[in-house]
N, CA, C and O of each residue as an XYZ file, in Angstrom:
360
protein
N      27.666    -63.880     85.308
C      27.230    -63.914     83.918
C      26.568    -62.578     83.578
O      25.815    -62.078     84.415
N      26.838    -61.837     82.175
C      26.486    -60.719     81.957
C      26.005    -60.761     80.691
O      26.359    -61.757     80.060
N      25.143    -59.809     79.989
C      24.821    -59.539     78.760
C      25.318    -58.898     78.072
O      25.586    -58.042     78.915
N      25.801    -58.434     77.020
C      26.054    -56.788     76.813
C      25.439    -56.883     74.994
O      25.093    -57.692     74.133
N      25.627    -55.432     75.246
C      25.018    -55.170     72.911
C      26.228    -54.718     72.843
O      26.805    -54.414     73.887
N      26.927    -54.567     71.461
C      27.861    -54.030     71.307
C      27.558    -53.394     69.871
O      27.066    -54.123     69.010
N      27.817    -52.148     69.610
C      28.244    -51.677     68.351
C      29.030    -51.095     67.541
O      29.222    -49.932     67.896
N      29.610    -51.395     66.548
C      31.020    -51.287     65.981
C      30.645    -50.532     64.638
O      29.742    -50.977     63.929
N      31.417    -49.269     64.260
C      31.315    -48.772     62.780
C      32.513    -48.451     62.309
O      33.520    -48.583     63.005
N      32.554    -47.879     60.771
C      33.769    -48.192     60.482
C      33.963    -48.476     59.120
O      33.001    -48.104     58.448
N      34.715    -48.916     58.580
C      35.255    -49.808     57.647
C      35.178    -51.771     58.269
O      36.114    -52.410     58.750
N      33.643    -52.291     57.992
C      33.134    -52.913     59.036
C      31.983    -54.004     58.416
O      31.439    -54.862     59.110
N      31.694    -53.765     56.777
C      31.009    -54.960     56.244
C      31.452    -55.114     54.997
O      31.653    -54.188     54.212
N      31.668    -56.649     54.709
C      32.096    -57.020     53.617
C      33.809    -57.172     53.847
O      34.665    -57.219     52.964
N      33.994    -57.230     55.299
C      35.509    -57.605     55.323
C      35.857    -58.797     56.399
O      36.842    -58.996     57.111
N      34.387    -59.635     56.173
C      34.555    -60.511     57.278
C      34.518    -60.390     57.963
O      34.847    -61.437     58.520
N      34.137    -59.170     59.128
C      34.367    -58.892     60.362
C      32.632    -59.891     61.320
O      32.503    -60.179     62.510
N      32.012    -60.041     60.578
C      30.979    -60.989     61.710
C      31.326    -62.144     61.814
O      30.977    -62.708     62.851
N      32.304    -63.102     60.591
C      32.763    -64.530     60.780
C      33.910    -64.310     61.970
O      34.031    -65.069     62.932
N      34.879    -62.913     61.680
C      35.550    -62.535     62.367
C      35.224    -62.947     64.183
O      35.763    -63.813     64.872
N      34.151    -61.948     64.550
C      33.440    -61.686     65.630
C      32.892    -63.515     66.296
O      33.191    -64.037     67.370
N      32.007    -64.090     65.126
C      31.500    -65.816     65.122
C      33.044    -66.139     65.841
O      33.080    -66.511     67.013
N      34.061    -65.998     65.198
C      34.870    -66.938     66.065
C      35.562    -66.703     66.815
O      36.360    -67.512     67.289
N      35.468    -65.645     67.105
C      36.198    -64.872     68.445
C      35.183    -65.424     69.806
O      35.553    -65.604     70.966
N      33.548    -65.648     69.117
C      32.607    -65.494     70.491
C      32.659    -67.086     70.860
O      32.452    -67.416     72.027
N      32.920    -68.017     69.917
C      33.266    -69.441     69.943
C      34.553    -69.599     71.191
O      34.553    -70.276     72.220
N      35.411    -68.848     70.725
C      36.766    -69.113     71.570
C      36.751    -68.428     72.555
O      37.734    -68.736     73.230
N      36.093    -67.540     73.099
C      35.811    -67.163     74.297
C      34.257    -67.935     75.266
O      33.643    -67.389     76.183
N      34.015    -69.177     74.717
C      32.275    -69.495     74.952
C      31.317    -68.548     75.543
O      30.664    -68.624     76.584
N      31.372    -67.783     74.784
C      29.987    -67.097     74.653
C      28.948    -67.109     73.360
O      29.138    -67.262     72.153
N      27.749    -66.877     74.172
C      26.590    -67.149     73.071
C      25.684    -65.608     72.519
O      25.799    -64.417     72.807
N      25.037    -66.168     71.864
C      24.422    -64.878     70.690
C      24.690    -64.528     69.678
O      25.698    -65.090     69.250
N      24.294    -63.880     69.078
C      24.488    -63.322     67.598
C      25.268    -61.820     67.278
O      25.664    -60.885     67.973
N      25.252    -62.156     65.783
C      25.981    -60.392     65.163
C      25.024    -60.567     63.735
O      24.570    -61.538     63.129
N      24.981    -59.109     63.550
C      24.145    -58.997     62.191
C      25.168    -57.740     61.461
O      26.371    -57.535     61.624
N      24.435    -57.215     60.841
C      25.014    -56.430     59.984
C      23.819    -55.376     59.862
O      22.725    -55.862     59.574
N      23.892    -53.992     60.046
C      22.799    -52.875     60.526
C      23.025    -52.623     58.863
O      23.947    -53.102     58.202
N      22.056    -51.840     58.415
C      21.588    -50.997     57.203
C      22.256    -49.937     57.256
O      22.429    -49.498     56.118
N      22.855    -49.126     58.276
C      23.457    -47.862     58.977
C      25.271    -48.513     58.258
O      26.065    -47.594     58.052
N      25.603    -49.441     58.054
C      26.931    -49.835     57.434
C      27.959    -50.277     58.970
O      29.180    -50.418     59.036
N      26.673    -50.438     60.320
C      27.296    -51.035     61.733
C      27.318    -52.438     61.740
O      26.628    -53.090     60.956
N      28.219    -53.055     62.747
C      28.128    -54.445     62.751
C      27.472    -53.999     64.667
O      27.999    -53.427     65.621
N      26.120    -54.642     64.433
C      25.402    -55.293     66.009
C      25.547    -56.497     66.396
O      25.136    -57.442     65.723
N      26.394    -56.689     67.988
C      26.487    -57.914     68.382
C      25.632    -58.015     69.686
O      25.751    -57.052     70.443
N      24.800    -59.006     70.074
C      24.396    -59.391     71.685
C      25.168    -60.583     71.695
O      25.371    -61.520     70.922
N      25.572    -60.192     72.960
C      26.539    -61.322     73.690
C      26.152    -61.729     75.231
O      25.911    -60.838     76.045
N      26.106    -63.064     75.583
C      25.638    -63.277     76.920
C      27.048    -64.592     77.261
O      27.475    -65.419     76.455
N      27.439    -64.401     78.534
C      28.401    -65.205     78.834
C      29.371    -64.262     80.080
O      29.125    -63.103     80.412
N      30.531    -65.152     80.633
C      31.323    -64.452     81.631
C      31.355    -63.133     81.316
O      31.264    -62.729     80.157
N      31.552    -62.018     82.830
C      31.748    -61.215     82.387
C      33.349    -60.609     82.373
O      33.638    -59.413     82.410
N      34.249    -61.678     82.313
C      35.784    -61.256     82.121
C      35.713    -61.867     80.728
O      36.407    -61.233     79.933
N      35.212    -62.694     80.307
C      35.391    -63.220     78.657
C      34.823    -62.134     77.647
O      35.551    -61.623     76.796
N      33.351    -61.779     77.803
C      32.820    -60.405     77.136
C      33.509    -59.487     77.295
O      33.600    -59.008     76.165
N      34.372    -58.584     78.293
C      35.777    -57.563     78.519
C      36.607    -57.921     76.979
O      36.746    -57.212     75.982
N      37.107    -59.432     77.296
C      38.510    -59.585     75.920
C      38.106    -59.432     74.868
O      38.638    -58.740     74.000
N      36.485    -60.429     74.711
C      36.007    -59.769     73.160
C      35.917    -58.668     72.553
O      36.341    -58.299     71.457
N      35.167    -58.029     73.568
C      35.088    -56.710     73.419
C      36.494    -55.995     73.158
O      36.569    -54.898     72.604
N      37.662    -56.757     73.633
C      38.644    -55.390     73.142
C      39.488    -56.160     71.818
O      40.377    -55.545     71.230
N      39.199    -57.214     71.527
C      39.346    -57.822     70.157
C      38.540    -57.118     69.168
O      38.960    -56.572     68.148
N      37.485    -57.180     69.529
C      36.460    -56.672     68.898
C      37.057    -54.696     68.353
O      36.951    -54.211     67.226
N      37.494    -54.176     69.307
C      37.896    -53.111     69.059
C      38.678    -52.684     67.625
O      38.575    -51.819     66.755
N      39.758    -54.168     68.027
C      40.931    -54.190     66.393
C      40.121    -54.788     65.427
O      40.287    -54.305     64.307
N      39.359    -55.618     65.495
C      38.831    -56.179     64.622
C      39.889    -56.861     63.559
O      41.093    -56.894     63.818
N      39.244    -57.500     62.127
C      40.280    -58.185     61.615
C      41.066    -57.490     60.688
O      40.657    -56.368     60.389
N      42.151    -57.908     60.135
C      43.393    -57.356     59.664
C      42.595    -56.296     58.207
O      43.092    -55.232     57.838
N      41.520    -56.812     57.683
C      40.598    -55.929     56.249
C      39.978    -54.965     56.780
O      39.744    -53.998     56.056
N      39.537    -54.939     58.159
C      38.669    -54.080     58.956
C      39.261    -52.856     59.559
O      40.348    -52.930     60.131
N      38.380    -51.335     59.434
C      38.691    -50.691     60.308
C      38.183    -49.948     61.052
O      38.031    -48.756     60.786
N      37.741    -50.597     62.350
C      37.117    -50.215     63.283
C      37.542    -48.632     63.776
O      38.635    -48.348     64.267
N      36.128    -47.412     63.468
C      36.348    -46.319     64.089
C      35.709    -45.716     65.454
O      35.948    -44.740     66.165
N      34.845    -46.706     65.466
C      34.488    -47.119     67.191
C      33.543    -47.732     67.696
O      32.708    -48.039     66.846
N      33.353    -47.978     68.477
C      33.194    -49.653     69.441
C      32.547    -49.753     70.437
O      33.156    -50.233     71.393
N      30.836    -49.295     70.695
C      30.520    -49.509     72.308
C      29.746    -50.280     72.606
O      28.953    -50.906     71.903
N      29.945    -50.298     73.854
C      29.053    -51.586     74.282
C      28.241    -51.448     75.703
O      28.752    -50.645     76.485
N      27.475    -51.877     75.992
C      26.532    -51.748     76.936
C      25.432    -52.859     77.684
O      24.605    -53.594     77.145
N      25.807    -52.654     79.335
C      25.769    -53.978     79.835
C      24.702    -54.059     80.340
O      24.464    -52.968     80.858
N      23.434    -55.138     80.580
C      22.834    -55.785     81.151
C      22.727    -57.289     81.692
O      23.479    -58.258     81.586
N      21.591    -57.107     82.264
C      21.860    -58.423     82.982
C      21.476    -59.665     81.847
O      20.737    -59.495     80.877
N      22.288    -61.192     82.281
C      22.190    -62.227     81.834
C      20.680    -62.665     81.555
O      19.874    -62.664     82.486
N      20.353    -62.991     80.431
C      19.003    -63.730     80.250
C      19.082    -65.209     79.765
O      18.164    -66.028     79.801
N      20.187    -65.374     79.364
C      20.076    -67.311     78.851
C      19.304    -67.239     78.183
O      18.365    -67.999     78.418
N      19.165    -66.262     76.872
C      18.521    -66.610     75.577
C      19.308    -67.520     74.382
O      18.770    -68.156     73.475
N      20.578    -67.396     74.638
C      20.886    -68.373     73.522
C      21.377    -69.688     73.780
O      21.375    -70.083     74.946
N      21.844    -70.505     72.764
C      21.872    -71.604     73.015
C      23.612    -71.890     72.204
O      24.407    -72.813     72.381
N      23.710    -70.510     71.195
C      24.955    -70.940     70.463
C      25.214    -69.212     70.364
O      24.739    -68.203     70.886
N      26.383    -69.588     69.251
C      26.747    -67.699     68.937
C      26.517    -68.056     67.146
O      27.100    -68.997     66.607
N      25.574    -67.122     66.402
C      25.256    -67.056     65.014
C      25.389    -65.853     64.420
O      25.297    -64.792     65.038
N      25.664    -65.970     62.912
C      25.668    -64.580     62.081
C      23.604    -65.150     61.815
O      23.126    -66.222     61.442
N      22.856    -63.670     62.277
C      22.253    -63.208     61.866
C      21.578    -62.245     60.920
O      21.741    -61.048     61.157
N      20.768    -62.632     59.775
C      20.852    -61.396     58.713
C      19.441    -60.744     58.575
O      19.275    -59.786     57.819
């Protein structure tokens, strides 16, 4: 089990891309949140497998069909079992 933050900019709010992200982290069961930065970034923490966080993460890369992701990183720590679900945070 791993943690990671991820941050994505771009062509990247207001195109759905955190409901996007909500159900990508559902179908991979992982937990935590995504918000939406002031900077025009989408911030995600994610805690769960660390081969399931890999696929998101490269979903996450294309993002959805309105979106256009100009880049994408992410950065790993260890598991804390802070969440309980995956939420859009604002």
């Amino acid at each position: 089990m791993k943690r990671a933050e991820i941050l994505v900019n771009g062509l990247v709010q207001g195109v759905g891309f955190r409901y996007f992200v909500v159900r990508l982290a559902e179908k991979f069961g992982l937990k935590g949140y995504t918000k939406n930065l002031y900077t025009g970034e989408v911030y995600t923490v994610v805690e769960g497998e660390l081969a399931m966080i890999e696929e998101f993460f490269n979903k996450i890369k294309i993002g959805p069909s309105h979106a256009d992701v100009k880049n994408a990183s992410i950065e790993w720590s260890d598991f804390q079992n802070e969440f309980t679900k995956f939420e859009v945070r604002y």
